[in-house]
N, C-alpha and C positions, 0 to 999 in steps of 0.2 A: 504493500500500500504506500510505502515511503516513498518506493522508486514512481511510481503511477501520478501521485498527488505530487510530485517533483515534477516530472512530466507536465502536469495538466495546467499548474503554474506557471512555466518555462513558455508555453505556447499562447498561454493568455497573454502573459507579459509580452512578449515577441509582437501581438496583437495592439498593443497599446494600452493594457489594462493595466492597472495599481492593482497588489495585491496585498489584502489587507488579514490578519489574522489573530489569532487571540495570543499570539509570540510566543507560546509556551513550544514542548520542544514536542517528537510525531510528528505526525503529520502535520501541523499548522510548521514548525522546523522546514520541513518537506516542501512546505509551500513556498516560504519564504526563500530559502534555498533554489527553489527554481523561478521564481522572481529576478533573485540578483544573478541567476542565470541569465536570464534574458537581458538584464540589463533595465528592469522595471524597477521601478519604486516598489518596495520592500515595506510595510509597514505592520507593525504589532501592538496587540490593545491586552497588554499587560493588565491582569487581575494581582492585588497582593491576596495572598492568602495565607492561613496561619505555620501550614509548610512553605516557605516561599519557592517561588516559582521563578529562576532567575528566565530574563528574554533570551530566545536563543539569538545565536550569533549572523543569522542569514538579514539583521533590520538592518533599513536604512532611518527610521525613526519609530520610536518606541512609545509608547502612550501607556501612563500608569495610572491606574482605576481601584480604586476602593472598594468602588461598590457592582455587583454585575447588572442590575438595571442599568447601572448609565453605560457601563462597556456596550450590551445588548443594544442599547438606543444607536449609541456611535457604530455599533457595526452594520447595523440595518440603514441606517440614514446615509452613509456614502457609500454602499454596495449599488452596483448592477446588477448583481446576480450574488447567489447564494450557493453554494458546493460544498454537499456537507459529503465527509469520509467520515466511515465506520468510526464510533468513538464513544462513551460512556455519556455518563446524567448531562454531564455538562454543554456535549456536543447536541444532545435529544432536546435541552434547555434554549438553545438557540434557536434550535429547526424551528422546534413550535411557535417561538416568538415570533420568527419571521413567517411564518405560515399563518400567525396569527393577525399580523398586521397589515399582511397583505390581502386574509380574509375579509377583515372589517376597512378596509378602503383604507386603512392611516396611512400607508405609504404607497408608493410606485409598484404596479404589478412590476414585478422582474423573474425571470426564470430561479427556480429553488431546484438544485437538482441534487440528485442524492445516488453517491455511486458505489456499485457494489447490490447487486440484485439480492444475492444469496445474503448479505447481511439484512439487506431492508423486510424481505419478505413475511418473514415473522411479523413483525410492525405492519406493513400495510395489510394484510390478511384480518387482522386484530382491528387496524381502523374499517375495513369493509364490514368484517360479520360483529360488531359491536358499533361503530358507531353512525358509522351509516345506516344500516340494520334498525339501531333507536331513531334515528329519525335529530340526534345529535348533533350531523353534519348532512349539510348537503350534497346531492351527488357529484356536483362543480366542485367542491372543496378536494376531491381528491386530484383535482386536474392542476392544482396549484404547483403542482408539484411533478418531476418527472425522477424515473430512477432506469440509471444507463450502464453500463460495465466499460464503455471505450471511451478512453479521454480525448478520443477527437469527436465524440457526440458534444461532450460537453463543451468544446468549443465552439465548433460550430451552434448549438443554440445559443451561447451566448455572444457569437455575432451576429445571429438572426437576431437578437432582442434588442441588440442596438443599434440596427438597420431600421427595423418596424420602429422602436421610438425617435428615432433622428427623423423619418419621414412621417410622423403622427406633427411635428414640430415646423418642419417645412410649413406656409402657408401655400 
């Protein structure tokens, strides 16, 4: 997953994107790492916590956060796109928030994409026959979202998203 999320980083950056990440080391590492691959802006949204958590070494600016509502805010609000790799409470913390924001209108539709089938499966299987099932989400709410295994999907939709929003912008 290291080498993949290295990858998919490395190809956005080459594309012109900022890569922005929670700086801690894995995969967000990984990202950052193939950021300054590319020669992109490298940037990490450091959380203190009571193990600390030092930034890993791939920033090019580091942003340190107290609290994870405000990190969660800042990482939603200058994102175009969302790429969540397999990861614990913390990584499922973010998804939701950004799926949650993007449900309720607060921010910019942007592609949330989530990679790794065979991790996701469990989870959306659980979001169809529970909560879709209650009548808890709507059947659109699962469209928010897409889950891909090739890191050249995930590019490619997120230069489809910033084609279709560049020309939503055009008069």
């Amino acid at each position: 997953m290291y080498d993949i999320a290295a990858l998919t980083a490395r190809r956005l950056g080459e594309e012109g994107f900022t890569i922005i990440t929670g700086a801690g080391p894995g995969i967000m590492e990984a990202a950052n790492k193939g950021a300054r691959e590319a020669g992109a802006l490298s940037i990490g949204l450091n959380i203190e916590l009571p193990e600390e958590q030092d930034p890993n070494p791939y920033l090019d600016r580091t942003v340190h956060f107290r609290y994870f509502f405000v990190r969660k805010t800042m990482l939603v609000k200058y994102s175009e796109a969302f790429i969540v790799f397999p990861g614990g409470f913390g990584t499922l913390d973010e998804m939701f928030e950004a799926l949650t924001l993007i449900q309720t209108g607060k921010v910019q539709n942007m592609p949330v994409i989530l990679f790794g089938s065979d991790y996701w499966a469990g989870l959306i299987d659980w979001l169809r026959s529970r909560l879709l099932a209650e009548g808890k989400i709507a059947p659109g709410d699962l469209e928010i979202f897409r889950v891909v295994d090739d890191p050249e999907e995930i590019v490619r939709a997120v230069l489809e998203a910033r084609r279709q929003r560049n020309e939503s912008i055009i008069p």
